[in-house]
N, C-alpha and C positions, 0 to 999 in steps of 0.2 A: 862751856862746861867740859867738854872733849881735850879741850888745852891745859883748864886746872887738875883736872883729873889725873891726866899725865904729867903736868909739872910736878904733882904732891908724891904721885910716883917714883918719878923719877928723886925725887928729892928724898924719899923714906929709901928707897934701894941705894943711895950715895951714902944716908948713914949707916947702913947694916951693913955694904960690901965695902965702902969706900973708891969706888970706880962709878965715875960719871957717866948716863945715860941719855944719847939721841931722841930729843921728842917728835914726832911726827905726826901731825895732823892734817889729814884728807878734809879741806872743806865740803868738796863735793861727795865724800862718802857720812858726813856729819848729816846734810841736810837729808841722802836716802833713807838714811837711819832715825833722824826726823819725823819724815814724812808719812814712814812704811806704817805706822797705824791708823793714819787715816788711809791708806789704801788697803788695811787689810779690813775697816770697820766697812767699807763699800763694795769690797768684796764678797763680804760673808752675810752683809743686813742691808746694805744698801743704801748706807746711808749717809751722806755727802757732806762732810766738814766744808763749809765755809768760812773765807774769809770773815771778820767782823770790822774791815772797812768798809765805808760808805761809797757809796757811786756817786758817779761824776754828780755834780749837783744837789746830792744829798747834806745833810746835817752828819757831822762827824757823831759818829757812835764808842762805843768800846770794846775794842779788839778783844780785850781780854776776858770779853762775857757776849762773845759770838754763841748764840746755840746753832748746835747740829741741825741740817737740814734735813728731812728724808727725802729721798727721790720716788716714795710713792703716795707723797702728798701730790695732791693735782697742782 
């Protein structure tokens, strides 16, 4: 999304000015920026995004209807 984002950018700023634009995308600063709301939801309530893959030996689940863990479940 970081990379479209900045292509359409890049691509609306070349028809307005007519001068072509460097895009540049930080993988590793894509994923911090990612991440940083499940560490800011563990910070502030404690409460621990999980993955929603399965473990070794488990039946595959769906990633994409992982629910939230809280870490002051026992």
């Amino acid at each position: 999304m970081n990379i479209a984002g900045g292509v359409a950018a890049a691509l609306f700023h070349r028809a307005q000015t007519g001068k072509a634009t460097e895009v540049d995308v930080s993988l590793l600063s894509t994923a911090w920026w990612t991440t940083a709301p499940s560490i800011n939801l563990n910070m502030e309530y404690g409460i621990v995004v999980r993955s929603g893959m399965p473990k070794s030996g488990s039946s595959p689940g769906n990633p994409a209807g992982a629910e939230p863990e809280r870490s002051d479940k026992g």
